[in-house]
NUFI-188041 format. One line per field, with one value per residue: residue in three letters; z, y, x of N, C-alpha, C in turn. Coordinates in Angstrom, 1 decimal. Example, Ala and Ser with C-alpha at 12.3 -4.5 7.8 and 13.67 -1.06 7.14 Angstrom:
// NUFI-188041
type	ALA,SER
n_c3	7.8,7.1
n_c2	-5.7,-2.2
n_c1	13.2,12.8
ca_c3	7.8,7.1
ca_c2	-4.5,-1.1
ca_c1	12.3,13.7
c_c3	7.8,7.9
c_c2	-3.3,0.0
c_c1	13.2,12.9
//
This chain:
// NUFI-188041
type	UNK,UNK,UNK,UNK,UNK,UNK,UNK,UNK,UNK,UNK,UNK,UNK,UNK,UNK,UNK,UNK,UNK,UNK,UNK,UNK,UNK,UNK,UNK,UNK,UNK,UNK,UNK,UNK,UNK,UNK,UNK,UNK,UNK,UNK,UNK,UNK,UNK,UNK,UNK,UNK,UNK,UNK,UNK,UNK,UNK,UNK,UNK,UNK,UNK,UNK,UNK,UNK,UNK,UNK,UNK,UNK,UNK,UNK,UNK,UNK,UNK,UNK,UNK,UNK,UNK,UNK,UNK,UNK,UNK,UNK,UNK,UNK,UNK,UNK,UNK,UNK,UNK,UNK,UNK,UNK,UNK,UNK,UNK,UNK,UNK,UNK,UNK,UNK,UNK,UNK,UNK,UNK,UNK,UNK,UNK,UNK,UNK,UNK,UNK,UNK,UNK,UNK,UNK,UNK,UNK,UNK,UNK,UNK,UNK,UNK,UNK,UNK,UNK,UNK,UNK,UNK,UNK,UNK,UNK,UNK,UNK,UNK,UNK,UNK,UNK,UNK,UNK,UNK,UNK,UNK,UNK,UNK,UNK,UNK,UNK,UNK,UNK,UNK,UNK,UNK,UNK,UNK,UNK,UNK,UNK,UNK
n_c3	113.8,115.6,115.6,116.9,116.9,117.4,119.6,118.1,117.9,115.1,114.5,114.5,112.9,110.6,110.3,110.0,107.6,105.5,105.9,104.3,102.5,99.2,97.2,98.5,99.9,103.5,105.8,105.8,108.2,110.1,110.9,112.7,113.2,113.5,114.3,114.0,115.3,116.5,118.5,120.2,119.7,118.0,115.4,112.7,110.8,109.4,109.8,107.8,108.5,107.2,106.4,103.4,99.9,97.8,97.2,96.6,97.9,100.5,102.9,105.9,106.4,105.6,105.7,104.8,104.5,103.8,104.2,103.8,105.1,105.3,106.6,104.8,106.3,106.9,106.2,108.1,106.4,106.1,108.4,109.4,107.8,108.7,111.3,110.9,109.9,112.4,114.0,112.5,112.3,115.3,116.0,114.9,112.2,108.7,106.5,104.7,103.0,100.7,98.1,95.9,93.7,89.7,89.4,91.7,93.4,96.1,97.5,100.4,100.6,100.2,102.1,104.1,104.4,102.4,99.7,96.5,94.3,92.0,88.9,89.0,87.4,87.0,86.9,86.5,88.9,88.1,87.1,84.2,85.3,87.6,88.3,89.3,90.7,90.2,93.1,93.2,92.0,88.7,87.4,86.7,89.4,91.6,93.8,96.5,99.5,102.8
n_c2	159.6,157.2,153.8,150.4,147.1,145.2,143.2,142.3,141.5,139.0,139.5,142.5,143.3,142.1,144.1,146.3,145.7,145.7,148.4,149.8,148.2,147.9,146.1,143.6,141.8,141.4,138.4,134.7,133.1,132.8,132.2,133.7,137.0,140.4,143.6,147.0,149.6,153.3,155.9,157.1,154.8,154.4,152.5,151.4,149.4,146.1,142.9,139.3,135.9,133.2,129.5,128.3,129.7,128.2,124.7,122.9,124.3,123.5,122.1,122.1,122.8,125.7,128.9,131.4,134.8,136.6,138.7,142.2,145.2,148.9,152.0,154.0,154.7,155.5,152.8,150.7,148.7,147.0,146.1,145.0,142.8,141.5,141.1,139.1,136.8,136.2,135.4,133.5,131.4,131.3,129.7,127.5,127.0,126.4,128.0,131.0,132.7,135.2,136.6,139.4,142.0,141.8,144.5,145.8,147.5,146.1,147.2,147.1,144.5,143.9,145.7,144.3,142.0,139.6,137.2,137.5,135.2,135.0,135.2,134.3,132.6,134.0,134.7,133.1,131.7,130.3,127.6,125.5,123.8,124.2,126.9,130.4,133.6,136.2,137.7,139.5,140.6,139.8,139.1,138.5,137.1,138.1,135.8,135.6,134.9,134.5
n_c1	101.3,100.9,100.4,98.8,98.8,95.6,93.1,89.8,86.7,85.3,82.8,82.9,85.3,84.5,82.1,83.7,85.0,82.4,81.4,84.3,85.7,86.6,85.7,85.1,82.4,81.5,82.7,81.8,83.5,86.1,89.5,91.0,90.9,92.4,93.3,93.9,95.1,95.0,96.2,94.1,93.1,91.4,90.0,91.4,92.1,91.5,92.2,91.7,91.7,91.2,90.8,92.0,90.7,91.0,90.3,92.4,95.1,94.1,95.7,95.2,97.5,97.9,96.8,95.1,94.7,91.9,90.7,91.9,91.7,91.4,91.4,92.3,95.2,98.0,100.5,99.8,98.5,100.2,101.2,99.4,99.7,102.0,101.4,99.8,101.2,102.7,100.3,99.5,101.5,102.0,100.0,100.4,100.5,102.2,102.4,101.0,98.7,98.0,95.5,96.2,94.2,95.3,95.4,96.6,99.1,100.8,102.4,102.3,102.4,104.8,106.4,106.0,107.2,106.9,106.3,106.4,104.7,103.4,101.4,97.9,95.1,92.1,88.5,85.1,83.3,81.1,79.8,78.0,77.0,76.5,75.7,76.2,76.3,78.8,80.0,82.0,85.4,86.7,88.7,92.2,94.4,97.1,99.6,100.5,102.7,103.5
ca_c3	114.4,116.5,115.4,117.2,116.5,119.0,119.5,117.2,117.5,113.8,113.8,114.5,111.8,109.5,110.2,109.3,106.1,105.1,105.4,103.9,101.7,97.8,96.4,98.7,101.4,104.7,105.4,106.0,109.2,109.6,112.1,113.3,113.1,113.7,113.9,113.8,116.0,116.6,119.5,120.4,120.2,116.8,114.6,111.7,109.5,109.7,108.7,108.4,107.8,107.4,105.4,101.6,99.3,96.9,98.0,96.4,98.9,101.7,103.2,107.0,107.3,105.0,105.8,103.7,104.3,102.8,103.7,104.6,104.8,106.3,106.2,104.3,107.2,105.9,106.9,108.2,105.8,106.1,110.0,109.6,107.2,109.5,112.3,110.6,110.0,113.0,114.5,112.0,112.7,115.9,116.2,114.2,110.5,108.1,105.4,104.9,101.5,100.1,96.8,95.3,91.7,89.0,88.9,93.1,93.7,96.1,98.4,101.6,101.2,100.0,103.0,105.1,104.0,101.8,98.4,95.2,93.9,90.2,88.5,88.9,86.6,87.4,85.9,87.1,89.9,87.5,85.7,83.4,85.9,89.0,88.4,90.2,90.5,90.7,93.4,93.5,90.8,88.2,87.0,87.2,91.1,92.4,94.7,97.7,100.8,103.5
ca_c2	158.7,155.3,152.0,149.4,145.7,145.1,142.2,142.7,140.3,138.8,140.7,144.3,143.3,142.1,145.3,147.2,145.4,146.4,149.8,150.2,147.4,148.5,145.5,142.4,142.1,140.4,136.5,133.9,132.3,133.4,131.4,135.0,138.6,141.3,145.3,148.0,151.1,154.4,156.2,157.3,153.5,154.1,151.5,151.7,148.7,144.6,141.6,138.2,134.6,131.4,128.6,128.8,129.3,126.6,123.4,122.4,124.8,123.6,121.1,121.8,123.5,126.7,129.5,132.4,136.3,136.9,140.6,142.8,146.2,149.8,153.7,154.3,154.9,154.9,151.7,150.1,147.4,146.8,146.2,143.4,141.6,141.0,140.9,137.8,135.6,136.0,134.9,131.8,130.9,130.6,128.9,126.1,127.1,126.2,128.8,132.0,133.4,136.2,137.1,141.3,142.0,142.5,146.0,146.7,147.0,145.1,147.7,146.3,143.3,143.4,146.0,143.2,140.6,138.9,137.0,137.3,133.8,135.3,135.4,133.5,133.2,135.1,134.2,133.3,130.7,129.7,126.6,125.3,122.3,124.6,128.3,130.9,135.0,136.4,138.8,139.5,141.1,138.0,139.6,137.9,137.6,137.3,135.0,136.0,134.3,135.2
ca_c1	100.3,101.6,99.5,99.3,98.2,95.0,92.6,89.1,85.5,84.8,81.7,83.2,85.9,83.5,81.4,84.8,85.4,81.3,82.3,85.5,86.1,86.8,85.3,84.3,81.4,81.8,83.5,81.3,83.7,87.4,90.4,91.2,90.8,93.3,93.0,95.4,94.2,95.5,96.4,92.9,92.1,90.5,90.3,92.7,92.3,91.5,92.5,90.8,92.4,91.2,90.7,92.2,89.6,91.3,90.7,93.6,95.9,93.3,95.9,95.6,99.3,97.7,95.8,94.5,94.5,90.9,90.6,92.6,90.5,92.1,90.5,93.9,96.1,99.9,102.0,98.2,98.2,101.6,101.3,98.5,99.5,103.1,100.8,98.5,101.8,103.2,99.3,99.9,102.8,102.1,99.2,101.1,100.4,103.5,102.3,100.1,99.0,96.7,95.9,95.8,94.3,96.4,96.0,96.7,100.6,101.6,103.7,102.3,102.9,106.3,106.7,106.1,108.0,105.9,107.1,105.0,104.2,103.0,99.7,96.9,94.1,90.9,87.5,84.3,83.6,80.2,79.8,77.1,75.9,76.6,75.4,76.4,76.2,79.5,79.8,83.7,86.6,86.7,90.0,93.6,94.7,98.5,99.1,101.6,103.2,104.3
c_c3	114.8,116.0,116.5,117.2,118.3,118.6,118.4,117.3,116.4,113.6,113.7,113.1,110.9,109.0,109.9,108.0,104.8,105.0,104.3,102.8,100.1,97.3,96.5,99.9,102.3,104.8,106.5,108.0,108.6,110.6,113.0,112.6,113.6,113.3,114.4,114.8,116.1,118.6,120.9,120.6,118.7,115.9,113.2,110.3,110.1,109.6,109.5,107.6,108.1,106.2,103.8,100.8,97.7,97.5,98.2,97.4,100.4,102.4,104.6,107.6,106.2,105.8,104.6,104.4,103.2,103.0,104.5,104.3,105.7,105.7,105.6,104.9,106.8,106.9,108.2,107.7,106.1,107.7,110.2,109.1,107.9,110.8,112.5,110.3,111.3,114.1,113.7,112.5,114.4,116.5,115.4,112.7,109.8,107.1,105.3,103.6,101.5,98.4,96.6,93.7,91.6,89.3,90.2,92.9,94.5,97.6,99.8,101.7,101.3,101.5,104.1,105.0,103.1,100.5,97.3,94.7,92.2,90.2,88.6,88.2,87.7,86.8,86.9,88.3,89.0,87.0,85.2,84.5,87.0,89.1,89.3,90.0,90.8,91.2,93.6,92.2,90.4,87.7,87.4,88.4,90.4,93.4,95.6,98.9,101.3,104.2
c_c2	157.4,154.7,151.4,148.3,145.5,143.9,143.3,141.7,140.3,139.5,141.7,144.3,143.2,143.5,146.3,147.2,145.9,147.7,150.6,149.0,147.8,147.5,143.7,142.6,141.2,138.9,136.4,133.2,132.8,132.2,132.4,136.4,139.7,142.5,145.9,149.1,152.2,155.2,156.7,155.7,153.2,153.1,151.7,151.0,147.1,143.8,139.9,137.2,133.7,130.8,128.6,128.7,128.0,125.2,122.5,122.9,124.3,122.3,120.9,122.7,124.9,127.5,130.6,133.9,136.3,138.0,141.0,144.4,147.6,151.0,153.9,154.7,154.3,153.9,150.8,148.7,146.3,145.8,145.1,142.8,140.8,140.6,139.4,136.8,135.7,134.9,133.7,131.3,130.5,129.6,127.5,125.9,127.1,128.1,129.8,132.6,134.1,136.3,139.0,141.0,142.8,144.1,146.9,146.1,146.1,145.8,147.1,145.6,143.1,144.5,145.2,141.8,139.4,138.5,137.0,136.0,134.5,135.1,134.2,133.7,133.6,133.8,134.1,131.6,129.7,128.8,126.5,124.4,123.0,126.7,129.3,132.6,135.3,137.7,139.7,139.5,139.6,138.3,138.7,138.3,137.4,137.2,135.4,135.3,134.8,134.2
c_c1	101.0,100.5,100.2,98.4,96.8,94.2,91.1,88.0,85.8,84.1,82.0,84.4,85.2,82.6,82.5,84.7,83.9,81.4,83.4,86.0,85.6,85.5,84.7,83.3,82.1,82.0,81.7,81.6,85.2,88.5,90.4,91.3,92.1,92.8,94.3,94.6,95.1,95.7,95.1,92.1,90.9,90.8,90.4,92.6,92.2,92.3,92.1,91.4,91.4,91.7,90.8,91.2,89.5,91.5,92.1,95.0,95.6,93.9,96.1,96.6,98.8,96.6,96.0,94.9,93.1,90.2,91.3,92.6,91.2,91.1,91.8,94.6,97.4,100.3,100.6,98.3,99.5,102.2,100.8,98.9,101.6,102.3,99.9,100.0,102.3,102.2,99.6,100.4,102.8,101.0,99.1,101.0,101.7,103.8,100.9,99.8,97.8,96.9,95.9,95.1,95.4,96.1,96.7,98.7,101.3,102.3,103.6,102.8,104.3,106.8,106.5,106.7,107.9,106.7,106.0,105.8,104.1,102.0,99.3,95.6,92.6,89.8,86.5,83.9,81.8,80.5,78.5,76.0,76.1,76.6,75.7,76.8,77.6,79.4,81.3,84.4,86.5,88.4,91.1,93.6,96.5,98.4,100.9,101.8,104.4,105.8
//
């Protein structure tokens, strides 16, 4: 099967990642979207960047990977997430990062070039003075750049 990197609305990605996403729902607002398709034109797998969800990363020259959603199509993930820095990069971003949970490997990313950063703590985004339901793995992340 050939892939190849195609353009994608927000909303048809988003309505991808509803589908097919293990464990988060749909983004709020992204910079850009990306899809992977197949030879038929079918659509293969997403991916959506923006804005870091750590403020502290949130310096302007950063963007995020904050899903990156496929029907399990081999060498898929692998495809976007080379496909989302090169979109960085050129739209004048210094630096591009996602996280995985601990327990996901990794092979994508490192099949695309990617460097693992190391663990990041997990936990819940609740406090005491600012309540809040978590809808999202609370588990340790790693944190990756491309």
């Amino acid at each position: 099967m050939n892939l190849q990197i195609v353009p994608i609305l927000f909303s048809e990605a988003n309505e991808f990642v509803r589908r097919f996403h293990r464990h988060h729902k749909p983004m709020l607002s992204c910079r850009f979207s990306i899809a992977v398709a197949d030879d038929s034109e079918t659509i293969r797998g997403v991916i959506l960047s923006g804005r870091p969800v750590s403020r502290i990363l949130d310096d302007g020259w950063t963007l995020e990977v904050n899903r990156c959603c496929t029907d399990g199509t081999p060498n898929a993930p692998s495809m976007l997430y080379s496909a989302a820095w090169r979109a960085a990069k050129s739209l004048g971003y210094k630096r591009l990062i996602t996280y995985t949970l601990d327990s996901e490997g990794g092979a994508s990313l490192r099949g695309a070039g990617w460097k693992l950063l190391g663990q990041r703590g997990g936990g819940s985004w609740s406090r005491t003075n600012r309540p809040r339901v978590d809808l999202h793995p609370t588990q340790t992340k790693i944190l990756w750049e491309a």
